[in-house]
Backbone as CSV, one residue per row, in Angstrom:
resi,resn,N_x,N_y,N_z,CA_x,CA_y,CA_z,C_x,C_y,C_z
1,UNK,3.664,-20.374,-24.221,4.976,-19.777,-24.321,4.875,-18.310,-24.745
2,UNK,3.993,-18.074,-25.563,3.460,-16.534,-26.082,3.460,-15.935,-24.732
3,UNK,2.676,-16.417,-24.394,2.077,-15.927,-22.808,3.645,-15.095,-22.157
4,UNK,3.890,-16.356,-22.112,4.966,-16.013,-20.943,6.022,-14.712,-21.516
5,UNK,6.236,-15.160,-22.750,7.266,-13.630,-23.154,6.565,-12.426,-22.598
6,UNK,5.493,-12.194,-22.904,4.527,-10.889,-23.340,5.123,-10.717,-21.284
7,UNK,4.734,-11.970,-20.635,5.312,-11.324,-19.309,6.294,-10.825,-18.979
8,UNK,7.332,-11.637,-19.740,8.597,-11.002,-19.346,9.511,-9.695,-19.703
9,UNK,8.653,-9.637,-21.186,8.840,-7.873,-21.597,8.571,-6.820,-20.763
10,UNK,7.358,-6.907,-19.574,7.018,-5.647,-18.941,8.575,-5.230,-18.121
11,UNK,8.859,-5.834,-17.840,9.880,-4.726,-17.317,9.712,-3.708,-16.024
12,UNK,9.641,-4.841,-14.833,8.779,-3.770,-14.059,9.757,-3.977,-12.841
13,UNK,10.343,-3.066,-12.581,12.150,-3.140,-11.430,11.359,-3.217,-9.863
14,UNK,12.203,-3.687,-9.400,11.924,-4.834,-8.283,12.380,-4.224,-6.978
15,UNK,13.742,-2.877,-7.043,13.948,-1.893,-5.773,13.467,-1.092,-6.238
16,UNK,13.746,0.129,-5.438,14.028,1.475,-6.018,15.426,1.839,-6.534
17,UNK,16.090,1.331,-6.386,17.510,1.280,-7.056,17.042,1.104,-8.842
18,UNK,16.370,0.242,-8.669,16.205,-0.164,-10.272,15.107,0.574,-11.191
19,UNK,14.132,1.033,-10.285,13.358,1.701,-10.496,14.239,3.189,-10.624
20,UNK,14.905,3.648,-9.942,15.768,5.332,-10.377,16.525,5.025,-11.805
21,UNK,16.868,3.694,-11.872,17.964,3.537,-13.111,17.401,3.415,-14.179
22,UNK,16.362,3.077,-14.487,15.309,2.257,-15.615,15.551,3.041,-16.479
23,UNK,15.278,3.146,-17.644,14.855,4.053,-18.762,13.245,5.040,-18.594
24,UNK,12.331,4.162,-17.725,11.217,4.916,-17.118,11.146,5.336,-15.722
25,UNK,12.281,5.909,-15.302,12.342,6.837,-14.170,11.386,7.690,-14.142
26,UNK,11.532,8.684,-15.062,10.865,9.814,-14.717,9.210,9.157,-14.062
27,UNK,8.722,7.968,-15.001,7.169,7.807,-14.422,7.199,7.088,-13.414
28,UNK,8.320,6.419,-12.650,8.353,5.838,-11.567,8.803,6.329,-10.260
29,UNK,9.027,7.941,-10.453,9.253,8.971,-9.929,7.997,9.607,-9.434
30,UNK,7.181,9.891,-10.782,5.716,10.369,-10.458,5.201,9.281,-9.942
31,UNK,5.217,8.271,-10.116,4.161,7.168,-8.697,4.763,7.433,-7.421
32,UNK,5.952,7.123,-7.040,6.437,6.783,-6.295,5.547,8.597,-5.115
33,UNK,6.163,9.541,-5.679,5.689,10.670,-5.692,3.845,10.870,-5.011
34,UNK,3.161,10.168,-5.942,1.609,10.260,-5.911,1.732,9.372,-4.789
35,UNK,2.079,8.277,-4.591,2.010,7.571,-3.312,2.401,8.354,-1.585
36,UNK,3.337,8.946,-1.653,4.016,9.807,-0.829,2.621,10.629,-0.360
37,UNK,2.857,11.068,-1.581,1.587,12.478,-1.345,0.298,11.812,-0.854
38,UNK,-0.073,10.787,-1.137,-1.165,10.269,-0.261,-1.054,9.669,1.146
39,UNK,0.123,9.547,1.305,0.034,8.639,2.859,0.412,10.037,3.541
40,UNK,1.005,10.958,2.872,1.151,12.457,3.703,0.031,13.017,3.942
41,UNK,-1.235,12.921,2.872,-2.195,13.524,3.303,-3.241,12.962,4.170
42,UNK,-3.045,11.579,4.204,-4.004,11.036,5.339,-3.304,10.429,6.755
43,UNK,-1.880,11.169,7.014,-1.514,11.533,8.030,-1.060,10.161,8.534
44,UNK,-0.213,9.049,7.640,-0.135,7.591,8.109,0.885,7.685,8.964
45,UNK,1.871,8.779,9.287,3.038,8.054,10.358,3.035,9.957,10.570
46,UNK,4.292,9.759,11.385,4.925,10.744,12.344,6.153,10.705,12.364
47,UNK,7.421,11.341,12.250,8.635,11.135,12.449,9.051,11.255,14.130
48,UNK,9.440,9.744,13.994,10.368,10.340,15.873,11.395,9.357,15.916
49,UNK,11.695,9.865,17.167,13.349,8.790,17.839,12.567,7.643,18.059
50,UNK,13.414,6.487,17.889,13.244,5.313,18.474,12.728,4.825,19.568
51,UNK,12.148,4.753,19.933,12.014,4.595,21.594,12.717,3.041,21.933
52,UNK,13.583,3.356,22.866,14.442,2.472,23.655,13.933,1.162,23.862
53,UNK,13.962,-0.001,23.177,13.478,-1.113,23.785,13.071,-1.731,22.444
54,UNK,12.193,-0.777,21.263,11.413,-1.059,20.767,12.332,-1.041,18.614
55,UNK,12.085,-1.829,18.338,12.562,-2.138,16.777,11.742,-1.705,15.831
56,UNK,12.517,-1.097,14.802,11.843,-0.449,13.499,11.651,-1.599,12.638
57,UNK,11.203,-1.817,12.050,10.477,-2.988,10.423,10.629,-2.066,9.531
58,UNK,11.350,-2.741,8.204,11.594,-1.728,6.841,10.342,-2.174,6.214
59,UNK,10.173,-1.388,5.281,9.669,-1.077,4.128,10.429,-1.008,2.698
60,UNK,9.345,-1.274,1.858,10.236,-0.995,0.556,8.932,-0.527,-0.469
61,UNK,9.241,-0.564,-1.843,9.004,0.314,-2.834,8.375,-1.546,-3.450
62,UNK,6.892,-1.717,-3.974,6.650,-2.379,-5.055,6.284,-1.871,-6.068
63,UNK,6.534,-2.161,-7.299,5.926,-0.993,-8.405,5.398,-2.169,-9.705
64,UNK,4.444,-1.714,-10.111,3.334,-2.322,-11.442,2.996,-1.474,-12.221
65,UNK,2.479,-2.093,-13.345,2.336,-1.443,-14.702,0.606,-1.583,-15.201
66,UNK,0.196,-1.060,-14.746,-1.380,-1.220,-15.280,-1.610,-0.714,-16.581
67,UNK,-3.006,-1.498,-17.233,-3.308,-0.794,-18.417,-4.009,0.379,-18.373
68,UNK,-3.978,1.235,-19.045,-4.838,2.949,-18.904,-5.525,2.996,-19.630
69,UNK,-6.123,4.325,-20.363,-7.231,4.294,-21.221,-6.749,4.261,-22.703
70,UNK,-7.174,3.639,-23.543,-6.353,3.549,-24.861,-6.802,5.133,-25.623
71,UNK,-5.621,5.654,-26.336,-5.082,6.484,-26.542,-4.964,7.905,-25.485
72,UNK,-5.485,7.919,-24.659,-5.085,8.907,-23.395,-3.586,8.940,-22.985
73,UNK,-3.653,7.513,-22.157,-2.393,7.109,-21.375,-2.522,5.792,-21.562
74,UNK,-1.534,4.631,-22.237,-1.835,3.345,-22.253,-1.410,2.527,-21.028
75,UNK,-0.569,3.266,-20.364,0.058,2.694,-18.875,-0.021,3.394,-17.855
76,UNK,-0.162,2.663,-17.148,0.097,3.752,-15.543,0.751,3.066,-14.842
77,UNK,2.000,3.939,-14.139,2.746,3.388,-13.328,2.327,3.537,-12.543
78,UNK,2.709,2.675,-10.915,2.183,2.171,-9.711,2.996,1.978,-8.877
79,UNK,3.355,2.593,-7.540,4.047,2.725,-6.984,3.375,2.545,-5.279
80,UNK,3.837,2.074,-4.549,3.150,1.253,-3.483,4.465,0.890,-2.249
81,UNK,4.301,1.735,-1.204,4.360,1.469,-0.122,4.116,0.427,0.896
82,UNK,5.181,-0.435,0.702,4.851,-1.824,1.867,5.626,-2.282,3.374
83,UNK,4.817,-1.911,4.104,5.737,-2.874,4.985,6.022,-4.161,5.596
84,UNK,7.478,-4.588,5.727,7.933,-5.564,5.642,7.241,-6.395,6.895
85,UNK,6.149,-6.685,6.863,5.355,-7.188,8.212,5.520,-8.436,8.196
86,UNK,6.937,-9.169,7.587,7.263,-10.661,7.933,8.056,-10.595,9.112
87,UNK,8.323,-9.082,9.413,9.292,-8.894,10.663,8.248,-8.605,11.899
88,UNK,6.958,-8.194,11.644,6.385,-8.320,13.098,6.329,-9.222,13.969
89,UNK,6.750,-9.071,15.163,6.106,-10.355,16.489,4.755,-10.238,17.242
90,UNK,4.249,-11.137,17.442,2.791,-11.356,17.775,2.936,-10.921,19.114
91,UNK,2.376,-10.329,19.423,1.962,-10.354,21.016,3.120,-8.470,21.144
92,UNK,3.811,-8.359,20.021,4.521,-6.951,20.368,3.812,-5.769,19.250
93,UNK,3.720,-6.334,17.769,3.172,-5.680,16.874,1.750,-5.359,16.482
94,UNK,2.039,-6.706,16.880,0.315,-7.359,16.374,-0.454,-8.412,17.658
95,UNK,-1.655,-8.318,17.511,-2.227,-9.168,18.223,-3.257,-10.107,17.545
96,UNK,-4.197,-9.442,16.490,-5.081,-10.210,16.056,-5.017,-9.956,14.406
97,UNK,-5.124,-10.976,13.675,-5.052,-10.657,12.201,-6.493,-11.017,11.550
98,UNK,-7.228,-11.817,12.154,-8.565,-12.035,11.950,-9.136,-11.027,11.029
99,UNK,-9.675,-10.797,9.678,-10.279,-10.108,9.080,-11.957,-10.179,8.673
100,UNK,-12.171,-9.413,9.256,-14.137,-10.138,8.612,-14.593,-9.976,7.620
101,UNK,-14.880,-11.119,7.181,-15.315,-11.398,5.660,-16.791,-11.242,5.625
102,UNK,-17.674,-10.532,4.187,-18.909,-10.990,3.907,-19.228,-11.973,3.797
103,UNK,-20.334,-12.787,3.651,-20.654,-14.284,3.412,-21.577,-13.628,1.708
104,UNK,-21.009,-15.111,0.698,-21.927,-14.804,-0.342,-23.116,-14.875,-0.264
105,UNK,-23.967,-14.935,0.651,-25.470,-15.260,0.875,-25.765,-14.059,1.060
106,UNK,-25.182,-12.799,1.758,-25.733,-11.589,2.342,-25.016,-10.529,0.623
107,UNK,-24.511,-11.063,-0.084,-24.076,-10.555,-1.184,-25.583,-10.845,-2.399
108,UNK,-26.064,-12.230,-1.983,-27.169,-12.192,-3.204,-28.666,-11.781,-2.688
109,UNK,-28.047,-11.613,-1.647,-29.677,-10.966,-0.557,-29.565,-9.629,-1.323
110,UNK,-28.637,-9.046,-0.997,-28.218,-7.220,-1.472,-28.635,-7.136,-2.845
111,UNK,-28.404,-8.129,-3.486,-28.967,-8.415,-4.870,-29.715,-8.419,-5.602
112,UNK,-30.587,-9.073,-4.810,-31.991,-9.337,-5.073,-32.941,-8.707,-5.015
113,UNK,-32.439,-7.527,-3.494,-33.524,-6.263,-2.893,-33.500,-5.740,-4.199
114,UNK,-31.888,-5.182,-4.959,-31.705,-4.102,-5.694,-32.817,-4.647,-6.930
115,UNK,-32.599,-5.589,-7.010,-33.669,-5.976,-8.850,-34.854,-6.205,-8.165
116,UNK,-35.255,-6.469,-7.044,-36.839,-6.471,-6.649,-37.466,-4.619,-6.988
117,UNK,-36.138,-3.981,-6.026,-37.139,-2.585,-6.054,-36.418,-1.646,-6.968
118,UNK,-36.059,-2.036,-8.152,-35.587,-1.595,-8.937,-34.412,-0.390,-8.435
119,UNK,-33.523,-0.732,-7.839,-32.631,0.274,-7.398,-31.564,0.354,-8.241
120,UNK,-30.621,1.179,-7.981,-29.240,1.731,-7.961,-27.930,0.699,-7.644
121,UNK,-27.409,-0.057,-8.375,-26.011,-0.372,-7.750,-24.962,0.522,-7.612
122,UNK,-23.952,0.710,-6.791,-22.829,1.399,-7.666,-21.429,1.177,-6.433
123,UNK,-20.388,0.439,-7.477,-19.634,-0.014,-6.671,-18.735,1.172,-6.625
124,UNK,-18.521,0.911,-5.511,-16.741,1.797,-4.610,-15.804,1.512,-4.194
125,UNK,-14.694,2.033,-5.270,-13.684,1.238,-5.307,-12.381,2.540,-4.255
126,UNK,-11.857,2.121,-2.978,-11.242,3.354,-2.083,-9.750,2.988,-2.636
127,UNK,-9.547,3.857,-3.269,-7.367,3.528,-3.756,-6.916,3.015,-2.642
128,UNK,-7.438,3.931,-1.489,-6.009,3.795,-0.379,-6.806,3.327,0.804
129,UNK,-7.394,2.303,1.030,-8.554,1.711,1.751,-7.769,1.075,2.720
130,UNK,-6.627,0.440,2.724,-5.910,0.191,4.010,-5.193,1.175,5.049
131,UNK,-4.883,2.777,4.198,-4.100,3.701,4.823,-5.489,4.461,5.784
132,UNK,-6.844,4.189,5.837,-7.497,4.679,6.197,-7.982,3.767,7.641
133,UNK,-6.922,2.877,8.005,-7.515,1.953,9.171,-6.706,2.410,10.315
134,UNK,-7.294,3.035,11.827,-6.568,3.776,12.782,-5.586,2.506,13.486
135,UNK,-4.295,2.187,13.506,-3.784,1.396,14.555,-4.149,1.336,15.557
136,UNK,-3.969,0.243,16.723,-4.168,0.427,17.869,-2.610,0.162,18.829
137,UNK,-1.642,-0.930,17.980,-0.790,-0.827,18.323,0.544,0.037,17.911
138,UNK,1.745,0.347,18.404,2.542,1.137,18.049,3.454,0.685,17.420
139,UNK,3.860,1.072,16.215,4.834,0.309,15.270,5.561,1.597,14.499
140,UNK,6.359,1.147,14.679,7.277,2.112,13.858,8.096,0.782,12.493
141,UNK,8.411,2.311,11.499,8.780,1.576,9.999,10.191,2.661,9.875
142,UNK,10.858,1.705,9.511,12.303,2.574,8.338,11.792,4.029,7.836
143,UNK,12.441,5.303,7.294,12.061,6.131,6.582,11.945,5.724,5.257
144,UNK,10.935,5.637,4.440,10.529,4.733,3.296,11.900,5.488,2.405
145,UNK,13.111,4.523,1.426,14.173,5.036,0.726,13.962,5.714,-0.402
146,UNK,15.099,6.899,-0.242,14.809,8.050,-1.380,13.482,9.248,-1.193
147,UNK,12.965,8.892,0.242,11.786,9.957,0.577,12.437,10.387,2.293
148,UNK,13.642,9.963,2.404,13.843,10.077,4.246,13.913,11.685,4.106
149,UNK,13.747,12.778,5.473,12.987,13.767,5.812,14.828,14.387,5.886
150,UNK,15.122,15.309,5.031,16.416,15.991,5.800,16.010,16.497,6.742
151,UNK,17.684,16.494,7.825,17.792,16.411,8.932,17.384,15.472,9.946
152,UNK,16.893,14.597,9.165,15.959,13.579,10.550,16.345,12.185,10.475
153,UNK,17.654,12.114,9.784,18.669,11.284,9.698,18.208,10.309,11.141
154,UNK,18.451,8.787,10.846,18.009,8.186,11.643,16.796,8.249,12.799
155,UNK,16.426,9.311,12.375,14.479,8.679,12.833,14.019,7.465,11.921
156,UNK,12.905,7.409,12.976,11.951,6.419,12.095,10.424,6.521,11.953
157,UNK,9.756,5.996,11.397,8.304,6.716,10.999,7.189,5.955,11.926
158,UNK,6.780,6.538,13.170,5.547,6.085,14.213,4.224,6.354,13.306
159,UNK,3.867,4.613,13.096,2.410,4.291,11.403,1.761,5.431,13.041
160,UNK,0.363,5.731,12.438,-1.112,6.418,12.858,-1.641,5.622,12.347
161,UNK,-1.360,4.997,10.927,-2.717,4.384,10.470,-1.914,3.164,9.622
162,UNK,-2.783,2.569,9.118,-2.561,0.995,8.354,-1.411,0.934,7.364
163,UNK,-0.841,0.292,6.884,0.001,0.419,5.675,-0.039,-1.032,4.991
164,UNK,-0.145,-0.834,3.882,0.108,-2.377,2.799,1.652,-2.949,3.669
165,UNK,1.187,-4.442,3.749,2.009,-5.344,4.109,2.031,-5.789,5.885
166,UNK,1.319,-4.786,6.917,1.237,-5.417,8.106,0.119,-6.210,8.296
167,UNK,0.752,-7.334,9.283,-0.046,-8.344,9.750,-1.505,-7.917,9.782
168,UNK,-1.490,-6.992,10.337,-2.957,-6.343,11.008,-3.970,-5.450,9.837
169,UNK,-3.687,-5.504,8.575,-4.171,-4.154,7.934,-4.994,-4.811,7.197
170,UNK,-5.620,-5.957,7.271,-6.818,-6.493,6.764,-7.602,-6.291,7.857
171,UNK,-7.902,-6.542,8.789,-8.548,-6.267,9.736,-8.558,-4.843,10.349
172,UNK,-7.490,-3.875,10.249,-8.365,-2.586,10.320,-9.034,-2.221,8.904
């Protein structure tokens, strides 16, 4: 029961509606923000018209509370770009979701070389490791809310590259 309070204190808003209203706006502003700025810089969509025939899928805002470094920053807010890829259709959005997995056998092989020849581990961890996968199919998303482009009122955003939440973004 301890447990569970300590969960329910975080306090972690569920739109962006709730997230602008919170008492911690301002830091759910700066995620929301740092997120932006990264899918801008690795070039994940394009603004255009609709193309005739073809349907936009929304997106929305998830946001978390991680722990930080004690006395630096004890929290970090987290702000995350998803799309709503319960709305893709197979055979229009997506075709294959298949993701390839390591096998743990080729994990304790890697293992073993390293403590045989006395090497180097060192893991790498990529923040934005799904925004870095090239599409092959064409999908367009909502203008993510509270970031839409003035003037470009009803466009919508043509992905270039992967985004948290489509069918397909384990496998690119």
């Amino acid at each position: 029961m301890a447990y569970a309070l300590l969960v329910i204190e975080i306090d972690i808003p569920t739109s962006f509606t709730e997230a602008t209203r919170s008492g911690e706006a301002k830091h759910w502003h700066e995620a929301m923000d740092d997120e932006m700025l990264s899918l801008m810089k690795n070039k994940t969509w394009e603004v255009v018209e609709l193309p005739k025939g073809r349907k936009a899928i929304g997106c929305k805002w998830v946001y978390a509370k991680k722990d930080g470094i004690d006395d630096v920053n004890p929290v970090r807010f987290k702000a995350r770009l998803v799309a709503k890829g319960y709305a893709q259709k197979e055979g229009i959005d997506y075709n294959e979701i298949f993701s390839p997995v390591v096998k743990h056998s080729s994990i304790r092989i890697l293992l073993a070389l390293v403590a045989q020849f006395d090497l180097e581990l060192v893991q790498l961890d990529v923040k934005t490791a799904f925004l870095h996968g090239n599409l092959s199919e064409e999908i367009y998303i909502r203008q993510p809310e509270g970031y839409e482009e003035k003037g470009k009122n009803g466009l919508v955003c043509k992905l270039n590259k992967s985004l948290y939440g489509l069918k397909q973004s384990p496998r690119q």
